[in-house]
C-alpha positions in Angstrom: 0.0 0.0 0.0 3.1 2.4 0.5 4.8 1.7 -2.3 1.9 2.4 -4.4 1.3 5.6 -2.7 5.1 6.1 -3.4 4.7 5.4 -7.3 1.4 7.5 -7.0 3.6 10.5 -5.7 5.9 10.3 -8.1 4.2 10.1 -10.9 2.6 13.5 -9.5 5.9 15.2 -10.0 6.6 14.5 -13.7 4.6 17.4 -14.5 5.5 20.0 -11.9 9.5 19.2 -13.0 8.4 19.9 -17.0 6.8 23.2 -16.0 9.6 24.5 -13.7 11.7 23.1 -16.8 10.1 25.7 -19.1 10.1 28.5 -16.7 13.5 28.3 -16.8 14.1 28.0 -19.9 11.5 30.8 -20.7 14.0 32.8 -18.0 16.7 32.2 -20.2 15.2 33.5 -23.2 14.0 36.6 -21.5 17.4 37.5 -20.2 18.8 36.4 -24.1 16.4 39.0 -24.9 17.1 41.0 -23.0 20.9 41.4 -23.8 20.4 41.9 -27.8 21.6 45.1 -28.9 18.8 48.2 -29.7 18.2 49.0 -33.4 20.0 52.2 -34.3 18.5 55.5 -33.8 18.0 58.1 -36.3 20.5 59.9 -36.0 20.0 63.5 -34.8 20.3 65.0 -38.5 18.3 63.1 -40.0 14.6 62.2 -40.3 13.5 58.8 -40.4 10.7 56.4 -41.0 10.9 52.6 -41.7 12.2 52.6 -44.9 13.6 56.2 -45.3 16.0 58.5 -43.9 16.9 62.4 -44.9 20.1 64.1 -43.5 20.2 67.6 -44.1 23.2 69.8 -42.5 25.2 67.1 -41.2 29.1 68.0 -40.6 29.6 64.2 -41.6 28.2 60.8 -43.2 26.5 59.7 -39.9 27.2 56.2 -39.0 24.3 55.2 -37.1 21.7 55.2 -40.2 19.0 52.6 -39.5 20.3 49.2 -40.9 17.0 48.4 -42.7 16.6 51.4 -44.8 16.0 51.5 -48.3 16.5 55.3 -49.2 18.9 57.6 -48.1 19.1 61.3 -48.8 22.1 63.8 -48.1 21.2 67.5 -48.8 22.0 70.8 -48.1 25.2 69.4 -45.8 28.3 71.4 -44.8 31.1 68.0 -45.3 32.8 67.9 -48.4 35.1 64.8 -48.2 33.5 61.0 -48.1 35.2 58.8 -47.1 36.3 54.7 -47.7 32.9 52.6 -45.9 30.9 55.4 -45.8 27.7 53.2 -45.8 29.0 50.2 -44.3 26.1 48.1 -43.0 23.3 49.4 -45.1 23.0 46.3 -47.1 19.0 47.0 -48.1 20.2 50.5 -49.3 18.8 50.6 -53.2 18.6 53.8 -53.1 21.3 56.8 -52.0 20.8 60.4 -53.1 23.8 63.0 -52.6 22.0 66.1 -53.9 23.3 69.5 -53.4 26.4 69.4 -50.8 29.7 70.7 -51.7 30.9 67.2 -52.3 34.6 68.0 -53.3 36.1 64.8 -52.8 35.0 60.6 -52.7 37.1 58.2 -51.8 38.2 55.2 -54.2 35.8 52.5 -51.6 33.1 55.1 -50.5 30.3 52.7 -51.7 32.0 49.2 -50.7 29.5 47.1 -50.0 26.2 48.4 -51.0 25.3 45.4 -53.4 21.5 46.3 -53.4 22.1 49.5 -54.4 20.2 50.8 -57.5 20.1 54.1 -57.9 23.0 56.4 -57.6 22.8 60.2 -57.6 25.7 62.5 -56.8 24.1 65.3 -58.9 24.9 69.5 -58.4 27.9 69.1 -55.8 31.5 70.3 -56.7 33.0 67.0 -58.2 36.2 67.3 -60.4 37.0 64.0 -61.0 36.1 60.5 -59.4 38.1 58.0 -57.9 38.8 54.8 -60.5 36.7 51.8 -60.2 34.0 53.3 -57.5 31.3 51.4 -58.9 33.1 48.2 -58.9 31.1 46.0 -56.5 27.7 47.9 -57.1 26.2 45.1 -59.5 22.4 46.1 -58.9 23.4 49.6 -60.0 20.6 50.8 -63.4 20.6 54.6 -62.8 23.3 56.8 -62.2 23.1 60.6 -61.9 25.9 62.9 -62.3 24.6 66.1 -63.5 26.0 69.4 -62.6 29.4 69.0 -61.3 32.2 70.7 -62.9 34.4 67.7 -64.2 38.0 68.1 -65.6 38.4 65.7 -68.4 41.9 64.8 -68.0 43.8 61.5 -67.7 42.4 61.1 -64.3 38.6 60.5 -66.0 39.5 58.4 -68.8 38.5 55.1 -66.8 35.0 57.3 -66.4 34.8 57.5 -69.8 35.6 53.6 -70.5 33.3 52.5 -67.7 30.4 54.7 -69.5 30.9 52.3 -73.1 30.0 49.5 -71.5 27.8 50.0 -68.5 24.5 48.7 -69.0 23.4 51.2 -66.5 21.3 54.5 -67.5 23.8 57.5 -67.1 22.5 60.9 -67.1 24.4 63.2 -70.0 27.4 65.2 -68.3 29.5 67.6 -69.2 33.4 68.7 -69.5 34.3 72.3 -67.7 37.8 71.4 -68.5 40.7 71.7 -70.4 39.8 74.1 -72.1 39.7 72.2 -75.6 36.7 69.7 -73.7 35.0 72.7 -71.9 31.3 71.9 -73.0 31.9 68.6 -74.4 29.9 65.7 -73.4 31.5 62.8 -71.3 29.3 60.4 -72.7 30.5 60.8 -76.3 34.4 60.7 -75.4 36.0 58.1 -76.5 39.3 56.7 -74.7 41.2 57.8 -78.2 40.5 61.2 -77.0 43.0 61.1 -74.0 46.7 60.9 -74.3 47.6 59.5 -71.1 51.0 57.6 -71.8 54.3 59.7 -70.6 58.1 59.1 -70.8 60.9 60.2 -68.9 64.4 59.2 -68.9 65.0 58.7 -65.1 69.1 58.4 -63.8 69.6 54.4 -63.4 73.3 54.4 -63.2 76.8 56.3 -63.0 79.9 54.6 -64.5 83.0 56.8 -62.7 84.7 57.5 -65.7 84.6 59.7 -68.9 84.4 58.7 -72.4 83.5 59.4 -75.6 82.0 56.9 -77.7 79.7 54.6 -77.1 77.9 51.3 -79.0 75.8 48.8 -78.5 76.0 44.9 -80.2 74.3 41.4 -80.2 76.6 38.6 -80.0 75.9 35.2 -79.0 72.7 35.8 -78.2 73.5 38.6 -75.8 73.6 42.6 -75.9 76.8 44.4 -74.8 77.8 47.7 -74.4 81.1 49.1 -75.3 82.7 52.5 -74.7 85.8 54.3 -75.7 87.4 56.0 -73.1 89.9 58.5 -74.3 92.1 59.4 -71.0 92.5 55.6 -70.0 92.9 54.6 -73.7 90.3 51.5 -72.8 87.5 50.1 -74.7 84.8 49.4 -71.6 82.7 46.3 -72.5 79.6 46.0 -70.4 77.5 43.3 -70.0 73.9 43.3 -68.4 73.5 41.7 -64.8 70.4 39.6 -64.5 70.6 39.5 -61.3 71.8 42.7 -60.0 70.0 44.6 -62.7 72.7 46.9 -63.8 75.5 46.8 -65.9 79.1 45.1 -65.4 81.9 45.1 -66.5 82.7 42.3 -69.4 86.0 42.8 -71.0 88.4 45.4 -72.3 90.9 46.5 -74.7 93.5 48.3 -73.6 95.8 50.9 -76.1 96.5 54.7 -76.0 94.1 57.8 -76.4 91.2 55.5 -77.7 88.7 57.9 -79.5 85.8 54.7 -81.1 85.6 51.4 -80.3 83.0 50.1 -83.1 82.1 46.6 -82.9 80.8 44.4 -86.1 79.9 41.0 -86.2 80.2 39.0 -89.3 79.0 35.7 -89.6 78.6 35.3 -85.8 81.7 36.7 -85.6 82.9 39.6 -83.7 85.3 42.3 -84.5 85.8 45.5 -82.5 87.7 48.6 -85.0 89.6 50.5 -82.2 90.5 54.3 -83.4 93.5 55.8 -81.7 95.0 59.3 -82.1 98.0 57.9 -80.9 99.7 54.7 -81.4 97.8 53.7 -84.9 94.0 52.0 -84.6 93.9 48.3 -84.5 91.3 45.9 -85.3 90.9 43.4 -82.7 88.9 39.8 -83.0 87.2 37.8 -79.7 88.7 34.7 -79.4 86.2 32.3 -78.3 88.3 29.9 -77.2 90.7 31.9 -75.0 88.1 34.1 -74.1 89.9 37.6 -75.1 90.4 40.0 -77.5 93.5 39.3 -80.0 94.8 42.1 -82.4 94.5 40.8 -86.1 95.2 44.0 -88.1 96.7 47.5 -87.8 94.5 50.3 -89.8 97.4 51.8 -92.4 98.7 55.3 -90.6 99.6 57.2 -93.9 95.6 57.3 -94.1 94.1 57.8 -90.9 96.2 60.1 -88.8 93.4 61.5 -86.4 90.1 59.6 -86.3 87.0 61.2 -85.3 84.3 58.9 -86.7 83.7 55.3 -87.8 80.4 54.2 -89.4 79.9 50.4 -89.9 77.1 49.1 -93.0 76.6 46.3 -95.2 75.8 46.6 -99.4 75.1 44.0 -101.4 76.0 41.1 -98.6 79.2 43.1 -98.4 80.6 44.3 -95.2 82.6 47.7 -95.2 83.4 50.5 -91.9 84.6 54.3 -92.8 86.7 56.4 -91.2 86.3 59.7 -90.6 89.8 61.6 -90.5 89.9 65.0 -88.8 93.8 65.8 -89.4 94.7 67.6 -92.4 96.6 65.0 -94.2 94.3 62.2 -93.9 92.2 60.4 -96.1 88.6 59.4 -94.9 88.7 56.1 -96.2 86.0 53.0 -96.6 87.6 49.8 -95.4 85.7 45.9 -96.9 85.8 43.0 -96.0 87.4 40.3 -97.8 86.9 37.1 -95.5 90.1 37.7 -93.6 90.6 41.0 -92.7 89.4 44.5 -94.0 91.5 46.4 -96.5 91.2 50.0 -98.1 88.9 49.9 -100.8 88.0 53.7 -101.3 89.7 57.1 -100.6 86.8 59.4 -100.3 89.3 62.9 -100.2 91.6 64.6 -98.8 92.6 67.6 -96.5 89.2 68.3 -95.7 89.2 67.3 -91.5 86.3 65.1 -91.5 84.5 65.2 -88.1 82.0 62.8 -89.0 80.5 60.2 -91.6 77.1 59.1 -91.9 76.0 56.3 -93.4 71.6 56.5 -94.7 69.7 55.2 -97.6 67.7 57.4 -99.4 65.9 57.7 -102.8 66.4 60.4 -105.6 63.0 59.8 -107.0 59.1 58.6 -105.5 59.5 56.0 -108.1 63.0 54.3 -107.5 64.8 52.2 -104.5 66.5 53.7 -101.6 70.0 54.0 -102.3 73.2 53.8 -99.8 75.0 57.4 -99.2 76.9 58.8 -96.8 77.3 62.4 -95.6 80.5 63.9 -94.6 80.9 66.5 -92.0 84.1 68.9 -92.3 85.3 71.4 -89.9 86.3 72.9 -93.7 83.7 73.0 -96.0 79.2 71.9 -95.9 78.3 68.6 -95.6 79.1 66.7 -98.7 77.1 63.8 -100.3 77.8 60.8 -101.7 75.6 58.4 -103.5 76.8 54.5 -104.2 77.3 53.9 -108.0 76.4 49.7 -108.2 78.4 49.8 -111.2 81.8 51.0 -110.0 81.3 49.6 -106.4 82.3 53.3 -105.4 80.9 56.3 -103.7 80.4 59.0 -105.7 80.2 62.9 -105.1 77.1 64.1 -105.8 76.1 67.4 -103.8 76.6 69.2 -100.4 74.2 70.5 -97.9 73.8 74.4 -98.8 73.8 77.3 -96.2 75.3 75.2 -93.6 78.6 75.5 -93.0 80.8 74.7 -89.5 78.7 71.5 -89.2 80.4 69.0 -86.8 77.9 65.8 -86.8 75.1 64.8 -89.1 73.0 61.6 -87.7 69.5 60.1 -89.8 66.5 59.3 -88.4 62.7 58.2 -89.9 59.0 59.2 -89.3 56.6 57.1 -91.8 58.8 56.4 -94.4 60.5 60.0 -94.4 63.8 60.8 -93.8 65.6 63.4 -91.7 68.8 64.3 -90.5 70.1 66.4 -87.8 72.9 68.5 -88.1 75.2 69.9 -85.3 76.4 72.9 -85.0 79.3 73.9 -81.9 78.0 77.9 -83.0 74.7 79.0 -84.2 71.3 76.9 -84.5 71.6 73.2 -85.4 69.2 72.2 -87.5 66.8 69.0 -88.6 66.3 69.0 -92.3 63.7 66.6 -94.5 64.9 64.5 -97.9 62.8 66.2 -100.3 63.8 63.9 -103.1 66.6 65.4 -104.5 68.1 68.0 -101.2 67.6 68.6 -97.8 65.1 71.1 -96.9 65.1 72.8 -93.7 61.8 72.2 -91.2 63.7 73.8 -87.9 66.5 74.9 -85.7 67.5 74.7 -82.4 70.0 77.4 -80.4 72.4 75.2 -79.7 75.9 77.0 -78.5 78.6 74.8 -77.5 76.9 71.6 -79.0 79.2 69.1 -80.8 76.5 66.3 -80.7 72.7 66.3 -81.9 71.3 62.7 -81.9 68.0 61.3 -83.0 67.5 57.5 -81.6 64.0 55.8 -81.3 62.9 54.0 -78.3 59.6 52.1 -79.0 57.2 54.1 -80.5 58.6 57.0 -79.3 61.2 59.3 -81.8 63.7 61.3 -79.9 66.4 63.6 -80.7 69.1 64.6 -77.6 70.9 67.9 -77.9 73.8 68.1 -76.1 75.8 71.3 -74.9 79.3 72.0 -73.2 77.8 74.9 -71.6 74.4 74.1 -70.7 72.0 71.5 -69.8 70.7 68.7 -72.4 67.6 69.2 -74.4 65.7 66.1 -74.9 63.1 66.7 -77.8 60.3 64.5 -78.6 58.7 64.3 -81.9 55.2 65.7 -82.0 53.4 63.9 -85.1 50.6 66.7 -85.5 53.5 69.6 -86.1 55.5 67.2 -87.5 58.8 68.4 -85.8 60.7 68.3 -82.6 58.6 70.0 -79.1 61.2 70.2 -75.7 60.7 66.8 -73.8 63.0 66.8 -70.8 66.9 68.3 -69.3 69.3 66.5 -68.9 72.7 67.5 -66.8 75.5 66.2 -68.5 78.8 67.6 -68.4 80.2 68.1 -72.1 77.9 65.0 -73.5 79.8 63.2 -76.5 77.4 60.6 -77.7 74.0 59.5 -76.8 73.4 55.3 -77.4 70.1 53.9 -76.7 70.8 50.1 -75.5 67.6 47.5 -75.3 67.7 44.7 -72.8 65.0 42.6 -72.1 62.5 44.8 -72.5 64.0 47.6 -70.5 65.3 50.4 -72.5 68.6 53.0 -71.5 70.1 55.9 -72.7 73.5 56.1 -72.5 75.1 59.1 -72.0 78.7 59.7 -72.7 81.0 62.5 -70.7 84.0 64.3 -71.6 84.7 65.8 -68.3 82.3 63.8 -65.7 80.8 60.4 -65.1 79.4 58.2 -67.7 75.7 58.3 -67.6 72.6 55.8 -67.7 69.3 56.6 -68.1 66.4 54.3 -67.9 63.3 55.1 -70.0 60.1 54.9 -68.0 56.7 54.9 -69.1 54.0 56.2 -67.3 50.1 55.9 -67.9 48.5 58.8 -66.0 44.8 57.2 -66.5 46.3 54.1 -63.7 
């Protein structure tokens, strides 16, 4: 009887322990409940409702906006800046109107985040320019509003203008206030043709402590080199590139006496290196593979060249010849060939003249016939003389001189769309840049160019370029402008008494080499920069 009134009892309990069961766990809920953060406030500048919010003269993007709101409205605020995040945690936001403010400035990541976002309007504030890629991310985005800021359409747009060709969203018409040649135009007919963002510069890469005069550049077994003459040491310099360190080392040299050019040729896979001397005779010199050096195979005949200034290398016919410009006044400038084992005199251009340079271009009499091989002389003595190569005699032959230009010390060739130029240096007065007109050189401009004894065109890329150098001022760097179709001032450059400017390639990184009578060796490396990045 007990124990059934003990069973009884128990059984009684079940239900009293279920309840006080849920009472606590209801407790627990209630203080869970109670511990969940409030939903943000409007904040004080704003007016809200459930779905809406207007902010009018706020000093700031407020960061407490209501997380469920839908549409948002900023007018008639004092803040000028937004910043990265501004919206952060709106992710229902579809609609955000910045109207009227004095919007100067958005950052790049102002509308991370707002993936719901539709409509866009950051019409009749102060906007310039906008940040690239600030719509990236905003992939619900079909109206965008822009209207009466005053945009600059420079480089820094471009992207704007690239977005806007293939947007599917719907972009209200805007409109340039600047540069003045877009003032008025529409953004949304510019095309990114319209915007000539790529810049150059030759930046300083390297200083080699020593002076020289000239300098060349060569292939040879499937590498570049650099060599330079340097006249106080009597060295050729050979350089090689460091793909490691990224600069230049040294390679090799050839020592002699008062070396004035060191021109390299390779024939056949072969390489030769013509070393001019005023002292001591010039040399030619061949690179031993197998002992790894530079072996003198033939002296250049002295009765000849006395006093070398110049030495051109070219190829007619599958031929292979060098000249040498003599600047004493009993030499001969004289054109050197190849015969298979060395390279003997095969034309006396004339003599007494002091040649300071030789040239070495192809260029055609007529629209109707084939360039030709000539070469211009320059001559402390008398205008640039031209010589034209007669295939029948295998000879040079005089055929006219450069008019109106006398005391020229250097004339070097260059090409723009099948034309060619020269420029011409001149130590005092104007050097010039002159045009083939099919049977002469006609003048198309002149630069002041006192105390210049070098004016060299050399093309990097697309890019033309011609350096003038001066003993008594800085280096002009000119770069050719296709629409005026001549030279506009580029860059300066401060080198002291610059001989010879070489442009050397090398993996895809071009340099300018700067040669130095009195100071350091220069290298420059030439950077380009897009603006619209």
């Amino acid at each position: 009887m007990e124990s059934e009134r003990s069973r009884r009892m128990g059984n009684a309990c079940i239900p009293l322990k279920r309840i006080a069961y849920f009472l606590c766990l209801f407790s627990v809920v209630l203080l869970t409940e109670g511990k969940k953060p409030a939903k943000p406030k409007c904040p004080a500048v704003c007016t809200c409702t459930k779905d809406n919010a207007l902010c009018e003269n706020a000093r700031s993007i407020p960061r407490t906006v209501p997380p469920d709101v839908i549409s948002l409205l900023f007018t008639s605020n004092s803040f000028d800046v937004i910043s990265d995040d501004a919206f952060i945690g709106l992710p229902h936001l579809e609609y955000l109107f910045i109207e009227n403010n004095n919007i100067k400035s958005i950052s790049r990541h102002t509308f991370r985040g707002l993936k719901s976002l539709i409509h866009l309007s950051l019409a009749n504030n102060n906007l310039q320019t906008l940040p690239k890629d600030i719509f990236k991310g905003l992939d619900s985005l079909t109206n965008v509003d822009l209207r009466g800021n005053s945009f600059n359409c420079d480089c820094k747009l471009k992207w704007l203008v690239e977005w806007l060709g293939h947007t599917n969203a719907t972009v209200e018409d805007i409109y340039c206030e600047g540069p003045p040649e877009y003032k008025k135009r529409k953004i949304n007919s510019l095309s990114p043709k319209d915007f000539d963002c790529i810049i150059t510069e030759f930046a300083k890469s390297q200083d080699l402590p020593y002076q020289s005069l000239s300098i060349d550049t060569f292939s040879y077994m499937n590498d570049e080199y650099v060599v330079i003459a340097q006249p106080f040491t009597g060295k050729c310099i050979f350089l090689e590139w460091d793909h490691v360190e990224k600069t230049f080392r040294n390679y090799d040299n050839i020592t002699g006496t008062s070396t004035v050019v060191c021109k390299p040729i390779v024939i056949d896979t072969q390489l030769y290196v013509i070393v001019a001397q005023l002292f001591g005779g010039s040399h030619i010199y061949k690179r031993d593979g197998f002992a790894n050096k530079f072996i003198k195979i033939q002296d250049i005949e002295v009765l000849k060249i006395r006093k070398p200034n110049d030495i051109e290398t070219f190829k007619i016919e599958n031929n292979w010849y060098f000249v040498v410009a003599d600047s004493s006044k009993a030499g001969f400038t004289t054109i050197y060939k190849w015969n298979g084992n060395g390279f003997y005199s095969h034309q006396s251009l004339h003599a007494w003249y002091r040649d300071t340079d030789v040239e070495y271009l192809e260029i055609a009499r007529t629209p109707l016939t084939l360039r030709t091989p000539h070469l211009i002389l320059s001559s402390s003595s008398q205008r640039p003389v031209i010589y034209q190569w007669s295939k029948a005699t295998q000879l040079f032959t005089n055929q006219t001189d450069i008019p109106n230009m006398e005391d020229v010390y250097a004339v070097k060739h260059f090409s723009v769309k099948g034309d060619v130029y020269i420029c011409l240096t001149r130590f005092i007065g104007d050097s010039k840049v002159m045009k083939w007109g099919g049977s002469s050189f006609q003048d198309i401009q002149r630069m002041p160019s006192r105390g210049s004894m070098v004016f060299q065109p050399l093309q990097i890329n697309n890019y033309q370029y011609a350096i003038l150098g001066s003993d008594y001022s800085f280096t002009q760097v000119y770069n050719w402008d296709a629409e005026k179709a001549k030279f506009v001032k580029f860059q300066e450059l401060n080198v002291q008494a610059p001989r010879s400017f070489t442009h050397v390639s090398i993996n895809k990184r071009n340099f300018l080499f700067a040669s130095s009578f009195k100071g350091n060796t220069q290298i420059y490396k030439h950077v380009i920069v897009d603006l619209s990045a």
